[in-house]
C-alpha distance (Angstrom), angle and dihedral (degrees) to the residues before:
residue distance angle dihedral
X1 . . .
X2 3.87 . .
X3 4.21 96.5 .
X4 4.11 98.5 44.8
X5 3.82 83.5 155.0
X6 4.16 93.4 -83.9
X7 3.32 110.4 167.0
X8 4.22 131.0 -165.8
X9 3.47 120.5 -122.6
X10 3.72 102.0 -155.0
X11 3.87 130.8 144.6
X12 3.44 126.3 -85.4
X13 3.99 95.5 -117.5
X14 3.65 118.7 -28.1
X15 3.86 109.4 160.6
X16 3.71 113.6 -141.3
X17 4.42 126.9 -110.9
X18 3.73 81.3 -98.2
X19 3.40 99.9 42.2
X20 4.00 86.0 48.4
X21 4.14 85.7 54.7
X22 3.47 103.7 53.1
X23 4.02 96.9 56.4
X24 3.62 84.3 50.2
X25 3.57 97.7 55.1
X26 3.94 90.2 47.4
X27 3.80 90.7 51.8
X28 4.16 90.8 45.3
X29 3.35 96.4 101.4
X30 4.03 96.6 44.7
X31 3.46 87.6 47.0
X32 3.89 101.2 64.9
X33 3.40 118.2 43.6
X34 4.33 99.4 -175.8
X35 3.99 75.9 80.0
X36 3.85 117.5 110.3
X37 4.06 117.1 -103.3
X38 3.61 85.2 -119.2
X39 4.17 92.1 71.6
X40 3.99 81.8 58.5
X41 4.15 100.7 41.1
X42 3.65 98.5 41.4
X43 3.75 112.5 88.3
X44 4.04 101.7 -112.5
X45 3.55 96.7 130.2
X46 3.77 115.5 102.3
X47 4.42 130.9 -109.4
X48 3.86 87.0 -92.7
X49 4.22 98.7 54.8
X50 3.74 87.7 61.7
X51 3.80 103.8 103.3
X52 3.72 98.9 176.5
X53 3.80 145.2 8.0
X54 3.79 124.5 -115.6
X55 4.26 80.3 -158.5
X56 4.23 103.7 109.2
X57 3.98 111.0 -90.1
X58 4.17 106.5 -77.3
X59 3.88 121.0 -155.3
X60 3.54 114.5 -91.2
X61 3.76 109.8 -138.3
X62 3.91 126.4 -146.6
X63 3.64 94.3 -106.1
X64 3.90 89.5 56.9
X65 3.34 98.1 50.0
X66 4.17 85.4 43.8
X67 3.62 90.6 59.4
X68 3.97 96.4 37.2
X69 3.65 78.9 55.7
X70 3.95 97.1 52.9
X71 3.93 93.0 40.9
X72 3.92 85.6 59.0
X73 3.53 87.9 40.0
X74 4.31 93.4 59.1
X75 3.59 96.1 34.5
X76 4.01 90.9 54.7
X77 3.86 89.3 53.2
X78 3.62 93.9 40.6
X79 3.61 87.7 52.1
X80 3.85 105.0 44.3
X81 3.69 88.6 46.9
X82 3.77 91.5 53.2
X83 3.66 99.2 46.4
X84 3.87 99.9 31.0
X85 3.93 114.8 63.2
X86 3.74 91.6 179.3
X87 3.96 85.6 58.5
X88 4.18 111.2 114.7
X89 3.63 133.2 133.7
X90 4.18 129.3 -96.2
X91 3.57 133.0 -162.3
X92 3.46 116.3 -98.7
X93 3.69 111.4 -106.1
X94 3.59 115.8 -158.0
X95 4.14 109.0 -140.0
X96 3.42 114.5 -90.2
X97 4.00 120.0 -98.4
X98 3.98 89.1 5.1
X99 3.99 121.7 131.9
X100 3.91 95.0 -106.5
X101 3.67 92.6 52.0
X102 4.16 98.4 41.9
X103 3.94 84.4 47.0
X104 3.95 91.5 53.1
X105 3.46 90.2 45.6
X106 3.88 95.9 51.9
X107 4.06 92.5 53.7
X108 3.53 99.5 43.1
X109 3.78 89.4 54.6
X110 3.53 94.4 49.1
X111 3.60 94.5 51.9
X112 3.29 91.1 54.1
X113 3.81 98.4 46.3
X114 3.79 84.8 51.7
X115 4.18 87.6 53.1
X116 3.92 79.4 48.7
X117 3.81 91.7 56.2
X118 3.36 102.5 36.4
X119 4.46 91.0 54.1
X120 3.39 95.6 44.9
X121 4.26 93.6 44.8
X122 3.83 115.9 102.4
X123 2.84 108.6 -81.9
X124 3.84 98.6 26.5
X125 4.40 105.3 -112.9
X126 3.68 95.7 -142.9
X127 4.05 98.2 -179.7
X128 3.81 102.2 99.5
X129 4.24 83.4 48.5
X130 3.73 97.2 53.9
X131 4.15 91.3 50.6
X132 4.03 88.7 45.4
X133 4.03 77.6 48.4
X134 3.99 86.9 49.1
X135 3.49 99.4 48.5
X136 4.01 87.2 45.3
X137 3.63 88.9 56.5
X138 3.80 92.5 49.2
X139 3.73 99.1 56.1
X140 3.71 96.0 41.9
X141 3.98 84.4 56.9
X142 3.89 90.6 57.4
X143 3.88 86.7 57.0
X144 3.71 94.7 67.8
X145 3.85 133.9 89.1
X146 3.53 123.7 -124.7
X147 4.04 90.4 -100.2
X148 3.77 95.0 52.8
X149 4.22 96.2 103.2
X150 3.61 92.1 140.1
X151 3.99 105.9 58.0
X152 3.90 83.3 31.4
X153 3.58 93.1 68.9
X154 3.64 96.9 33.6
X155 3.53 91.1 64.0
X156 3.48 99.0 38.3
X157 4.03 84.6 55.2
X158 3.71 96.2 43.3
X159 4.06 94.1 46.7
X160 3.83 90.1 38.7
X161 3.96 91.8 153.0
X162 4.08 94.0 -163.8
X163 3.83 81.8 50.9
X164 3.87 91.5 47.3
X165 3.93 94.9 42.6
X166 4.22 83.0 54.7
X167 3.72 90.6 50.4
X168 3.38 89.7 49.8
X169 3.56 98.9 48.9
X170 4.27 93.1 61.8
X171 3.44 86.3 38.4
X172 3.75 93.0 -112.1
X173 4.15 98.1 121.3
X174 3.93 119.8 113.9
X175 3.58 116.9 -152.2
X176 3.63 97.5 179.7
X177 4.03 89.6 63.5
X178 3.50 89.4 48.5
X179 3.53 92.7 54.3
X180 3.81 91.3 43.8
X181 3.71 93.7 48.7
X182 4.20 89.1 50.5
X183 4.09 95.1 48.7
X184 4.00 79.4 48.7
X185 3.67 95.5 61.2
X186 3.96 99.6 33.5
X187 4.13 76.3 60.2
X188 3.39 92.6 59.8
X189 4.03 97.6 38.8
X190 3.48 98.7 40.3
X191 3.91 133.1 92.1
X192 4.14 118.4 -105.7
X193 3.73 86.1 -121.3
X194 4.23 78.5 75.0
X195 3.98 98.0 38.8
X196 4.09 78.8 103.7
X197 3.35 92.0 58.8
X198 3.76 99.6 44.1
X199 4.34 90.6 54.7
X200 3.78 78.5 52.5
X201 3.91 104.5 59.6
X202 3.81 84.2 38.9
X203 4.07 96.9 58.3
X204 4.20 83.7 46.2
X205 3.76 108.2 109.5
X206 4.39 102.3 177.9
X207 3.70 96.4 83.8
X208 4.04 82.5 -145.4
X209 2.99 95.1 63.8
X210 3.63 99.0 39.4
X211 4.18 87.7 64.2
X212 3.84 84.2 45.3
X213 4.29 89.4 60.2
X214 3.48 89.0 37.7
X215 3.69 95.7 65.1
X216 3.75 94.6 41.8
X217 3.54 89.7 55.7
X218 3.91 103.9 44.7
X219 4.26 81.3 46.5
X220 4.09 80.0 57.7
X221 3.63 90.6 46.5
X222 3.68 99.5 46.2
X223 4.09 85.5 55.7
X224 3.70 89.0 52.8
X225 3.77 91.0 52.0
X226 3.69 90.9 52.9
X227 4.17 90.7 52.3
X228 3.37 89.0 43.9
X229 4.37 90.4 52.4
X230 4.09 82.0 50.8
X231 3.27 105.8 52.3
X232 4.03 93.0 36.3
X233 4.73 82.1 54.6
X234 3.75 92.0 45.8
X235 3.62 105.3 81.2
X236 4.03 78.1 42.5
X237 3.79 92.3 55.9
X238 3.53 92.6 42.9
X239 3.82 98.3 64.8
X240 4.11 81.4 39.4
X241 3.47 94.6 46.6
X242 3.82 106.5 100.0
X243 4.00 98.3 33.9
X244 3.73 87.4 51.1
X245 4.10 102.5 46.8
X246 3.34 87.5 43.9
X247 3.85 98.4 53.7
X248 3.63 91.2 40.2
X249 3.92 95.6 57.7
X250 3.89 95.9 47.1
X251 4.02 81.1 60.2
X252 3.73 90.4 51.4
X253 3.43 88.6 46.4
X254 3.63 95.0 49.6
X255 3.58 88.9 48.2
X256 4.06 93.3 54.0
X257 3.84 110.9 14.3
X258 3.91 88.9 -159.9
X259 3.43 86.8 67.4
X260 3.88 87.0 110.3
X261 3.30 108.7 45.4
X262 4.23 102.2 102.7
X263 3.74 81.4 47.0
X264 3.98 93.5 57.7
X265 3.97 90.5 47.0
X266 3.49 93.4 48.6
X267 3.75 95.5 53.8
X268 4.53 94.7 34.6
X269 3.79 80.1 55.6
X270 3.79 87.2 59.2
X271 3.44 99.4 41.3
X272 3.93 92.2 55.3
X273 3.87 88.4 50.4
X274 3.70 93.1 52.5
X275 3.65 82.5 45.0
X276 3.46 100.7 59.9
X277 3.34 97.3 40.2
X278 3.70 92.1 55.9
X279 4.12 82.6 55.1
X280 3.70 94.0 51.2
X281 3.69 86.6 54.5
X282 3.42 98.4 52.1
X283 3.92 96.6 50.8
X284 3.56 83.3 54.6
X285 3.93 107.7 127.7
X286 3.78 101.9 -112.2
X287 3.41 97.9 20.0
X288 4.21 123.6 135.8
X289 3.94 112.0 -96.1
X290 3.42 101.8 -132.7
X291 3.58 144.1 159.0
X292 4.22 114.6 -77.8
X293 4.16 107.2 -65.4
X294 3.65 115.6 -123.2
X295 3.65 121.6 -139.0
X296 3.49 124.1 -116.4
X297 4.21 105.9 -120.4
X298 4.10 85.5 -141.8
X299 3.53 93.5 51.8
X300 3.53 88.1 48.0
X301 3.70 94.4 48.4
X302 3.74 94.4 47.9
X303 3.44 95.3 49.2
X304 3.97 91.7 59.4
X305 3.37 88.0 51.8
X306 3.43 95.3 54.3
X307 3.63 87.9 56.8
X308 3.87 91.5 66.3
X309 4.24 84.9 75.4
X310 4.11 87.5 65.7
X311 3.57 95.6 42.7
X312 3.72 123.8 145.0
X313 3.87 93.4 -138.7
X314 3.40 95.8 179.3
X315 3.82 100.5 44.6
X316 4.12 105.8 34.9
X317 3.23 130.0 50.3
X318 3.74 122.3 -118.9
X319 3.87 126.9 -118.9
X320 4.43 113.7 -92.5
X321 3.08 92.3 -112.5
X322 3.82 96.8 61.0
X323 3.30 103.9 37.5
X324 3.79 87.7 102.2
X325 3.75 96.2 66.2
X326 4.01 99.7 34.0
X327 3.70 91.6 115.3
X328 3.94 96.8 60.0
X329 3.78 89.4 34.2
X330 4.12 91.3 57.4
X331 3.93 81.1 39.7
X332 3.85 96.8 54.0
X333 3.94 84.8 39.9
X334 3.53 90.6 55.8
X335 3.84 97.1 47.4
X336 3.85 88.5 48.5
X337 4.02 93.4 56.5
X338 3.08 96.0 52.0
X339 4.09 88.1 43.0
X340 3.53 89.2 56.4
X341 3.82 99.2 46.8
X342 4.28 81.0 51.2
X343 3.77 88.7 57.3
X344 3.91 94.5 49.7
X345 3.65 92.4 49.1
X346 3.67 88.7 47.9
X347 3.57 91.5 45.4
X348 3.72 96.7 49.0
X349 3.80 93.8 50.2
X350 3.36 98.3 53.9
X351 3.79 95.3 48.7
X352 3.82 88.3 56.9
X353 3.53 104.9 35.3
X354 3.97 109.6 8.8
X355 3.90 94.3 101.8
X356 3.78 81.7 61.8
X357 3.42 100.7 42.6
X358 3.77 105.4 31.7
X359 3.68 123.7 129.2
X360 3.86 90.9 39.0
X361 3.54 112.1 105.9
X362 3.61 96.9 167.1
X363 3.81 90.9 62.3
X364 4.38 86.5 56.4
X365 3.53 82.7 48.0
X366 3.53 91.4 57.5
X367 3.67 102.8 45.3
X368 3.46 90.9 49.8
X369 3.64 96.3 57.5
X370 3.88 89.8 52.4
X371 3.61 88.8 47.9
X372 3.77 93.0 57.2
X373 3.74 98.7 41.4
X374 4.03 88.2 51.9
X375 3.63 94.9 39.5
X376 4.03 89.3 50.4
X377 4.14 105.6 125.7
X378 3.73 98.2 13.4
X379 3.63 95.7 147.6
X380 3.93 95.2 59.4
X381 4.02 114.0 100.5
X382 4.06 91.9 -116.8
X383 4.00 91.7 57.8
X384 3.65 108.8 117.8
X385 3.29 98.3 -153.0
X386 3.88 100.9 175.7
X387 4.17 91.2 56.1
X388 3.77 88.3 44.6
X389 3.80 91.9 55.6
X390 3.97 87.7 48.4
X391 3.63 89.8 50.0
X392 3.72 93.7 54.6
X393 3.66 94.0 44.3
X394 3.94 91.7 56.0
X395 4.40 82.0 48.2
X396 3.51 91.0 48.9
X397 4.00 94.8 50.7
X398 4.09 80.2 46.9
X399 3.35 93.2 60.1
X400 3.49 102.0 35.5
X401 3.74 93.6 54.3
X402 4.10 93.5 43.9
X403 3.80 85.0 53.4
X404 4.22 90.8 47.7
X405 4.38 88.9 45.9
X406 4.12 89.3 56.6
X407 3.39 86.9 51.4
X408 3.79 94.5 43.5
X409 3.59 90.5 -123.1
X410 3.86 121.0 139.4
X411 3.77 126.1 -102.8
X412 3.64 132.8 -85.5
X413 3.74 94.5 -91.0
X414 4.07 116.9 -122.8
X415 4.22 95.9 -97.9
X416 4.04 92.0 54.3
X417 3.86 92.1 38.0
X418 4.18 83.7 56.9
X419 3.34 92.0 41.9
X420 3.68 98.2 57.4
X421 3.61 94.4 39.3
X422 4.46 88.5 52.0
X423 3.54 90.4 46.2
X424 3.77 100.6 49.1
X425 3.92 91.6 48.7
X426 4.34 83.4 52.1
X427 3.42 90.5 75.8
X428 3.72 101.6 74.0
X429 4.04 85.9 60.0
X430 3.97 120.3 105.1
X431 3.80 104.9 -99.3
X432 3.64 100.6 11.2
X433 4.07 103.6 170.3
X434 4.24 92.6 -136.3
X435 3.72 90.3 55.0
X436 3.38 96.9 46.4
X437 3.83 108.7 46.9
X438 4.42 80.8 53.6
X439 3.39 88.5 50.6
X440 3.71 86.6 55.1
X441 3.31 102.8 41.0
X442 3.77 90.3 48.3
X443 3.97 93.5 52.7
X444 3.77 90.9 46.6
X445 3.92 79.4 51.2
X446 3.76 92.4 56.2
X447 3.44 95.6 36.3
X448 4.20 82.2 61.1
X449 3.30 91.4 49.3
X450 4.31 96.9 52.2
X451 4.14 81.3 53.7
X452 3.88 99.5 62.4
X453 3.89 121.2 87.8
X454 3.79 94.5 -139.8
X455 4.30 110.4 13.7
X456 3.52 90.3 177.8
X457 4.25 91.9 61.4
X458 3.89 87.3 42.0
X459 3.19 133.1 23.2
X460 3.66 129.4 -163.2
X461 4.15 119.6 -116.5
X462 3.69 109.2 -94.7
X463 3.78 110.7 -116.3
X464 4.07 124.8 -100.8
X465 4.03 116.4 -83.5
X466 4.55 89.4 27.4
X467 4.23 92.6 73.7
X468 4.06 82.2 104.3
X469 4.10 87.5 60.7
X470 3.70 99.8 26.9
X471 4.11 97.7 111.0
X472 4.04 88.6 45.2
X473 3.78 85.3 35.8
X474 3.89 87.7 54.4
X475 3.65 95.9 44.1
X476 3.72 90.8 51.9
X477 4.04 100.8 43.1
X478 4.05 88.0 49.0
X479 4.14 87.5 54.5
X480 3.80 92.3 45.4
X481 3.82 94.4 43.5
X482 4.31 93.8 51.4
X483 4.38 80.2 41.3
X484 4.13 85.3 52.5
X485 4.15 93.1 39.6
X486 3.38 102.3 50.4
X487 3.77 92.7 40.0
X488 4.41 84.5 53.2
X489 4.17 81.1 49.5
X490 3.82 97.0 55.2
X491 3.80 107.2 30.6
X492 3.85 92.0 32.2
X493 3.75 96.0 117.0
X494 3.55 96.7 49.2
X495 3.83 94.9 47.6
X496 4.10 91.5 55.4
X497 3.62 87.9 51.2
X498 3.98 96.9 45.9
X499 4.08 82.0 49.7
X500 4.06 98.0 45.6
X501 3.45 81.2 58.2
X502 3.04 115.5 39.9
X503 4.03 89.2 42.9
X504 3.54 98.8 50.9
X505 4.15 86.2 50.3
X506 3.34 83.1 54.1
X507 4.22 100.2 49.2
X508 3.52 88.2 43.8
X509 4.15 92.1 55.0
X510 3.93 84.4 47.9
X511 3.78 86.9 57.5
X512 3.42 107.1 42.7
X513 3.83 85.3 49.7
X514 3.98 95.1 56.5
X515 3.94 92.0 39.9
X516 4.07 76.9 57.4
X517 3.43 101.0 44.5
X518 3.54 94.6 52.9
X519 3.80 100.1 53.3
């Protein structure tokens, strides 16, 4: 039985050593700046780091943007199934009570009624049967391997339709054999998960509805066999992974030269950040005068990736070359919001009451949970944040005070109870100090995190004020860091060229302004 329900324990997305060395060489030259400007100018780089044309715009026709469309289409699949172990196919269920599904319903039964009608008619009309029993042969076929001769021509022989059609014709055939011999044979094909099934179709009696089952249930199997085919090619697409994303978006991009664009935005918005903040330094009383700083392309390149952790998922559009992991980026932003807004509570308690309460972990433990079970869905348009913040604070002073009668301590008097209760529902406000320095701290966090060679060997100490999230905050930073790596592996050509660009434009403004400035 080739899909007993086996499954592959693999990683979610750990690029290989050589994986690893190819993005560094592409990034070499962005890396070290004491290298001439001719290592950047000259054209070294390969067919796939070109992410635009300086040609005039051509017209795209349909059958490029068709094909565009089907390279994106592969290289999502062959990504998610890489990437995501938990990724496998379902039937499609139509939506209960809706028109499609009360339409499908109302032809499938009256095919089989007229099955019904035509089996039990004198004589029997057995040509509907023998093509169910056709069909039936068919996909039991596609369920073998290449070496399995024997069962092949067993069935073959046993659901011999010229033979059955003979049969039929003297009225010698016997359709509830035939049906017993298939059930027999999906037993021995089909996965455990399905032995259920199988004891099922054998207790049926109505020979209708027997056929009926057995259809349902090879449908089931075929699904399995699919699941089984994905997990079997991941460890395959793994090891394939970068080669083949990569090759795949250079034909997209061939196909539609634009295909860069939101990539180039998302990194020029970078670049003038860095910029500016290299300015700021500068003008800095006490500061070196020096010549203009250059920016380091990896900084650069972090830093936008950083970005992706505030990102408006719902509002702006993400660069190409993430658009295959969106999902568990908006995920893993999710999850860190509501982290965050955890930490602040946390933070905020223990700053009012934690010289009362200190030395009780089980009490942190507590108020934690309650935070997370309130703060569950925050992200969703309906959340209201502000009366979910009130109702913690009122949990928290619960707590706090159940904790302080055990050990016959008084309560939280009224001022410190209103306190805690005004400062937790603060936080939702624009610019509120307590969410901002976690913010901070996780970023720099983060930013750590995009700096090591292998985060999930070493990871970097978790800031002051975040120890209440650090294992969640671990968890999180190691899934965002192998999202971020592999990402660098695949699309690392097309990021040094977007940067040699864009950072040469950039030292050549810088010039021309000095040259100005001193005339």
């Amino acid at each position: 039985m080739p899909f007993n329900g086996e499954k592959q324990c693999v990683g979610e997305d750990q690029p290989s050593d050589s994986d690893s060395s190819r993005f560094s060489e592409s990034m070499a030259s962005l890396s070290d700046y004491e290298c001439s400007r001719q290592s950047f100018t000259s054209d070294s780089s390969s067919k796939s780091s070109s992410p635009a044309s300086t040609s005039p715009p051509r017209v795209v026709t349909f059958d490029e943007v068709m094909a565009a469309a089907r390279n994106l289409s592969n290289m999502t699949l062959a990504h998610e199934i890489a990437v995501n172990e938990n990724f496998q196919l379902k039937q499609d269920a139509l939506p209960e009570n809706s028109l499609a599904s009360r339409v499908r319903h109302i032809v499938h039964q009256a095919f089989w009624d007229v099955l019904e009608s035509e089996l039990n008619a004198e004589p029997p009309e057995y040509e509907h049967a023998i093509k169910l029993f056709e069909e039936i042969r068919e996909v039991l076929l596609s369920f073998l391997t290449p070496g399995g001769n024997r069962l092949r021509n067993q069935i073959c022989e046993v659901l011999d339709t010229d033979l059955i059609r003979q049969q039929a014709e003297h009225s010698a055939v016997d359709i509830q054999g035939l049906a017993n011999y298939v059930i027999s044979t999906m037993g021995k094909l089909c996965a455990p998960v399905r032995d259920d099934d199988i004891r099922e179709l054998k207790a049926t009696c109505n020979i209708v509805d027997v056929l009926r089952q057995i259809f349902h249930v090879l449908d089931l199997m075929k699904m399995d066999m699919v699941n089984f085919t994905i997990r079997s090619l991941r460890p395959h697409l793994q090891r394939q992974l970068v080669d083949y994303e990569r090759t795949k978006f250079q034909e997209i991009l061939e196909e539609t030269p634009s295909a860069l664009d939101q990539t180039t935005e998302w990194i020029k918005e970078s670049v003038h950040e860095e910029l500016l903040s290299l300015s700021e330094t500068a003008l800095t009383p006490g500061a070196k005068n020096c010549s203009r700083p250059r920016l380091s392309p990896t900084l650069v390149l972090n830093n936008s990736y950083l970005k992706l952790l505030q990102w408006d998922y719902q509002k702006k559009e993400l660069p190409e070359t993430l658009m295959t992991d969106g999902a568990r980026l908006q995920e893993l932003t999710e999850k860190l919001n509501q982290l965050k807004m955890i930490a602040c509570l946390s933070l905020i308690t223990n700053n009012m009451v934690g010289a009362i309460t200190e030395g009780l972990p089980e009490l942190a433990i507590r108020l934690k949970k309650i935070s997370a079970v309130l703060l569950e869905g925050m992200n969703k348009e309906t959340f209201n944040l502000k009366e979910v913040l009130n109702s913690i604070g009122v949990q928290t002073c619960v707590e706090v005070n159940k904790t302080l009668m055990e050990r016959g301590l008084p309560y939280l008097n009224a001022e410190v109870q209103a306190n805690l209760l005004g400062q937790f529902s603060s936080i939702e406000e624009e610019d509120n100090p307590i969410w901002s320095l976690i913010e901070k701290r996780i970023q720099l966090y983060m930013k750590s995190l995009l700096c090591l060679p292998n985060p999930q060997k070493c990871m970097p100490p978790v800031p002051g004020g975040l120890t209440v999230i650090q294992q969640e905050l671990e968890v999180l930073g190691s899934q965002y860091a192998n999202i971020v790596n592999l990402n660098k592996q695949v699309y690392g050509p097309f990021y040094a060229n977007i940067l040699r660009k864009l950072l040469f434009s950039e030292e050549a403004t810088g010039k021309a302004e000095a040259s100005s400035s001193t005339n």
